[in-house]
Legacy VTK file of the C-alpha trace (Angstrom):
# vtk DataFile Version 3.0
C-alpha trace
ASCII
DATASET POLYDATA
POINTS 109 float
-18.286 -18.019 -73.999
-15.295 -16.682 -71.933
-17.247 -12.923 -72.038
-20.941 -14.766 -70.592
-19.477 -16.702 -67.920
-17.286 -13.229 -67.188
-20.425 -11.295 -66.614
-22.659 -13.637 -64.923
-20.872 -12.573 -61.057
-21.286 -8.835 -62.114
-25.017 -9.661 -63.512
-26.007 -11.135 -59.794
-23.913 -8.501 -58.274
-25.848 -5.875 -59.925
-29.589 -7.503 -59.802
-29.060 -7.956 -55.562
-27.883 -4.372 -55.576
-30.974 -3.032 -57.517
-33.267 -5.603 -55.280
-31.437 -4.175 -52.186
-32.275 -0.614 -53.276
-35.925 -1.623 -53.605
-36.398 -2.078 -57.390
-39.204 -4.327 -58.688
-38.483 -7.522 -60.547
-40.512 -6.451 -63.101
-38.145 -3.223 -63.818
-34.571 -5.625 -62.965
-35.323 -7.317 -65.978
-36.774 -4.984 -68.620
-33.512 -3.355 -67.579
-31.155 -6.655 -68.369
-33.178 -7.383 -71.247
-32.806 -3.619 -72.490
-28.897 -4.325 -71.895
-28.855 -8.123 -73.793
-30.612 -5.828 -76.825
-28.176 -3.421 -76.972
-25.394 -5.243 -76.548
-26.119 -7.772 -79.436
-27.035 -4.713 -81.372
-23.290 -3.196 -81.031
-22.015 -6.845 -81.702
-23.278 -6.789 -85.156
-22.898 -3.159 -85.764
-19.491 -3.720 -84.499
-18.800 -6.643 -86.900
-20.613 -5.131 -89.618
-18.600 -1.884 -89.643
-14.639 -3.467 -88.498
-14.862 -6.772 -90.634
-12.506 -5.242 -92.960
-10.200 -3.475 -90.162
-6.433 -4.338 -90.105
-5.284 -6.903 -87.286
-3.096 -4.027 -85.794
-6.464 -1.988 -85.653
-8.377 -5.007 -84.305
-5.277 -5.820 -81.752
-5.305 -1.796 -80.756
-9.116 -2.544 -80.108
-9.021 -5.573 -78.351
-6.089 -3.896 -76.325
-8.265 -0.976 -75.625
-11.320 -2.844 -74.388
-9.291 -4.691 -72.161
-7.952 -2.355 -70.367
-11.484 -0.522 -69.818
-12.677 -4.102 -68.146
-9.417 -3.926 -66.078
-9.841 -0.632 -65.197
-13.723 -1.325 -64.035
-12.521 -4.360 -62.534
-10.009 -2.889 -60.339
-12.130 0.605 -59.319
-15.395 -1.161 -58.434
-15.525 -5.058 -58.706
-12.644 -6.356 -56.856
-12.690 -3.702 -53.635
-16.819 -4.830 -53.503
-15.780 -8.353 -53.773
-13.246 -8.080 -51.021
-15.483 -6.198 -48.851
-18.225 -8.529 -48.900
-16.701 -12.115 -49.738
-13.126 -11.582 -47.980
-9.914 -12.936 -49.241
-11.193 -15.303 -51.023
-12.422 -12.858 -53.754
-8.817 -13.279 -54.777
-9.166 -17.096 -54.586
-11.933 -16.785 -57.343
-10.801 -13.805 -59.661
-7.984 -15.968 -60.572
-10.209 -19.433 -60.654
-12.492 -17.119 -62.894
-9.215 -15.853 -65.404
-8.078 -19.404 -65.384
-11.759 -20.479 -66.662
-11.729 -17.707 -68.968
-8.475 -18.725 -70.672
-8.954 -22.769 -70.782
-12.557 -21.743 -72.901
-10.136 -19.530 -75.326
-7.416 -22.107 -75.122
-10.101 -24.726 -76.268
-11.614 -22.696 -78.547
-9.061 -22.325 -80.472
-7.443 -25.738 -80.682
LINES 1 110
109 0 1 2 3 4 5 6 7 8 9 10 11 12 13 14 15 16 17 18 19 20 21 22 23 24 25 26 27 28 29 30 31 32 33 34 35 36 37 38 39 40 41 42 43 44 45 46 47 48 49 50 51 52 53 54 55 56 57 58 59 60 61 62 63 64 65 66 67 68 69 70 71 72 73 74 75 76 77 78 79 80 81 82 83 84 85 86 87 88 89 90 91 92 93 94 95 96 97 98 99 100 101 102 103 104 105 106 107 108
């Protein structure tokens, strides 16, 4: 839940972007639904093949992929967000981690 409700500001981000550069609607979402399909594709291949994986190879894993979101966060997301919605891009990215950890917090109570 936390991961959909992550990607929904960098899903409208990227569809205005692709409008703005003069793709078709018709292409914008072939393209997201190409994305959906791969993405639940590497979910199960991804549970299929580390099911059986230690939890210090899982938390190396989970460590890893956080730090690429970081990463893409902090090179492309947050200096776009400033630049077009101010400081209060800051007001939200921690509104948006605070969201993000009560749905973890209450999934797992």
């Amino acid at each position: 839940m936390a991961v959909f409700i992550s990607n929904l500001p960098e899903a409208i981000a990227g569809t205005t972007g692709m409008k703005a550069s003069g793709w078709s609607r018709k292409k914008i979402i072939f393209l997201w639904l190409f994305i959906a399909l791969v993405c639940a594709g590497s979910t199960v291949a991804g549970y299929s093949l580390f099911s059986n994986a230690s939890e210090h190879w899982l938390a190396f894993i989970q460590a890893f992929a956080g730090g690429a979101i970081l990463m893409m966060l902090a090179n492309s997301m947050m200096p776009e967000a400033y630049e077009h919605g101010g400081k209060m891009a800051g007001v939200f990215t921690v509104l948006g981690f605070f969201v993000s950890v009560t749905v973890v917090i209450l999934e797992n109570s």
